[in-house]
N, C-alpha and C positions, 0 to 999 in steps of 0.2 A: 400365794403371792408373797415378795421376800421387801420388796423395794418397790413406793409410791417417788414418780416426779409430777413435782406443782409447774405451773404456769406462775408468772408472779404478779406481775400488772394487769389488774380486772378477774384478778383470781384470787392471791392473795392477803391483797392490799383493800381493795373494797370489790364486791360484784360488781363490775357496773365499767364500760369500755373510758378510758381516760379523758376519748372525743367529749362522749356523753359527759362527764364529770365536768370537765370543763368546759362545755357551754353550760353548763346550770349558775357555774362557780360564776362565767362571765355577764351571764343575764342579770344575777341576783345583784351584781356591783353597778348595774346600770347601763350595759353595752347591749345596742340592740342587732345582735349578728344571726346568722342563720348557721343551721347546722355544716349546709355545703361550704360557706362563707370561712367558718372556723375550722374547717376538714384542710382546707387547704392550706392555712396559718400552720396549723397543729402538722400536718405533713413536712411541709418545710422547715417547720422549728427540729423534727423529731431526726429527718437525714443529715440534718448540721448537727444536731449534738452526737448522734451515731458515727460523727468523722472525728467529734472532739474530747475523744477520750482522754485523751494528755492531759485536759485544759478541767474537765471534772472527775477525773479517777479517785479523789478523794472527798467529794462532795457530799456530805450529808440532804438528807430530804428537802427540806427549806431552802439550802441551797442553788440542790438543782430546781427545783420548781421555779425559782426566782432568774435562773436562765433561760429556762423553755421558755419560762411566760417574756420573758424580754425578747425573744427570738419570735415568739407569735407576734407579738406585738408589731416587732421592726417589720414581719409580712403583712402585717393588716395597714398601715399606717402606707407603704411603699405601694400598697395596690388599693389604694382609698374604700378601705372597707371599712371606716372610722366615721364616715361623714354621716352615717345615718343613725350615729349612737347618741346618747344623751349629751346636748349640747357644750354641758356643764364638766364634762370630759375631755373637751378641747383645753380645761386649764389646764397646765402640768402640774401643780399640786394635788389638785381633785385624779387628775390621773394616776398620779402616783398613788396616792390609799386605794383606788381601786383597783389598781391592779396589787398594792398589797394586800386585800381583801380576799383577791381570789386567791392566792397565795397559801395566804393564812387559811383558807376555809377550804381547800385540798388537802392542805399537810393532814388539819384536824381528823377530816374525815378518811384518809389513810393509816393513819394511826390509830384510831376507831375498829379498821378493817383486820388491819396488820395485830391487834390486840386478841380481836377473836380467832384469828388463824391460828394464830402462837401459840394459846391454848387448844384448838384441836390436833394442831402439829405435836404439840406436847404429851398429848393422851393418846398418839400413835407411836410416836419416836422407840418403845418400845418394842414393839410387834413386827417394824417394818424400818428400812433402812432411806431415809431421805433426802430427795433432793430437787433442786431448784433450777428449772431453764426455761430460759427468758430471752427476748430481742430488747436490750438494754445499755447504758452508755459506761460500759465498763467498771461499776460505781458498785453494784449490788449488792456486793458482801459488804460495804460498807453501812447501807442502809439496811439492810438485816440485819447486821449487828446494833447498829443504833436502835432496832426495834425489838433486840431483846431473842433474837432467832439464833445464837450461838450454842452452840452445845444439843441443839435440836435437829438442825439439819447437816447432815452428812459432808455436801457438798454441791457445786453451784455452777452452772454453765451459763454465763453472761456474755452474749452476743459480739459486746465491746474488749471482751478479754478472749475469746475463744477465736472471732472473727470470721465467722457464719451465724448465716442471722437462718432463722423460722421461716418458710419449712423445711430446708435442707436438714436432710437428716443427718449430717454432721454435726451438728449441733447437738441430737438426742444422745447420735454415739459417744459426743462430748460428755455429756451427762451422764450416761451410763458410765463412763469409765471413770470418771471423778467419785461414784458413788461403788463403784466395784460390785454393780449390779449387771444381770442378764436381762436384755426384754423378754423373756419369754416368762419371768417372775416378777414384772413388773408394769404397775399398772404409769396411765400417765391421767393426770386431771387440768385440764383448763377450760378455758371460757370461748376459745375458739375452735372449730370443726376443723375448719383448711388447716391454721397454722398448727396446731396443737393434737388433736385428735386423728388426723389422717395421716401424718407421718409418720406418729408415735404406731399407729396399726401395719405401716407399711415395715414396721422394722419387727412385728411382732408382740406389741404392748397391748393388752386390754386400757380402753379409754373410758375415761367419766367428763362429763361433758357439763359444765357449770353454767347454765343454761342465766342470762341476765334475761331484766323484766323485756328491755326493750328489741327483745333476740326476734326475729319472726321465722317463720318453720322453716329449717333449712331443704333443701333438694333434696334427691331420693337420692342422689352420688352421694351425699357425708351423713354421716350416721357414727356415735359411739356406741359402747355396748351398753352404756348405760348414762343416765341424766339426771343432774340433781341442780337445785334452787340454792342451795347451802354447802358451807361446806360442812355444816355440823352433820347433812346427812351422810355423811362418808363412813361413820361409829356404824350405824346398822348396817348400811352397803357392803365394808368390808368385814 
């Protein structure tokens, strides 16, 4: 194998799917939402900011976080799914630290994630040629740059700039050819089977499959070649 592509969100920013992230980030500030409750928020934030590339193509981490999360918001609020959270959330002041809270306590833990990638991406970038495809709002090489991923990774196929999203496999081919790799020398690793791993096999990629805690066994149709917890386990894998 010549050329590894990452998955970026829930692969290598932390393990763990964005939804999930942010209902923990939203519970802990005191909003009492449910998972399906916030799936739908987080859907409608995620097709607005995927149209609004003009408006964050420059946007560092904090930044965009601080859109999505106002974009959830304006859906939770517009489809009264506010009325059963912590009383004391109906003031706008209290509202406002908590949702700077969740904010702040995503970036953290992103850059937490994005810390330990960097270094395994690091201790690759010699052996293998890398790169990065993502369903993203045009922004990504900004905030991999902010995280220190310059000079590491090859090259970068973001959704918002390419203009095919996962699982089309235009997108992979987007990536291959930004990295000036072949699938048949390259592996692909993400966190999901359909978007990520079944594409990347239909074009000819061997897949690793970054399996999150709250993953449950997928069907006998999606299958990688192989499955890890971490991505530190990739050093013995490959």
């Amino acid at each position: 194998m010549r050329a590894i592509l990452f998955d970026f969100g829930g692969t290598m920013d932390f393990p763990r799917h964005w939804l999930d992230r942010f209902l923990s980030h939203y519970r802990e500030a005191g909003f009492s939402l449910s998972r399906s409750e916030l799936d739908l928020a987080f859907d409608a934030a995620t097709r607005t900011a995927y149209h609004s590339t003009a408006q964050v193509r420059h946007y560092q981490l904090a930044e965009l976080l601080d859109y999505l999360i106002g974009l959830q918001l304006v859906f939770l609020r517009d489809h009264r799914m506010l009325t059963g959270a912590n009383p004391d959330l109906q003031n706008p002041s209290i509202l406002s630290r908590a949702l700077k809270q969740i904010g702040e306590a995503f970036v953290a833990e992103s850059r937490r994630g994005m810390s330990i990638s960097r270094e395994v991406l690091a201790n690759l970038k010699d052996r293998f040629t890398l790169g990065v495809v993502s369903n993203f709002y045009g922004n990504l090489d900004v905030i991999m740059s902010e995280a220190g991923f310059d000079g590491i990774v090859a090259g970068i196929a973001d959704s918002g700039v390419v203009g095919i999203y996962k699982p089309d496999l235009g997108i992979y081919k987007a990536a291959l050819s930004a990295i000036g790799a072949e699938p048949l020398g390259t592996v692909m690793v993400g966190d999901s089977l359909d978007k990520d791993c079944a594409p990347a096999q239909a074009l000819g990629m061997r897949t690793v499959w970054l399996r999150h805690r709250e993953a449950e066994d997928p069907p006998s149709s999606l299958a990688a070649d192989f499955t890890i917890r971490d991505l530190n386990e990739l050093k013995a894998l490959l």
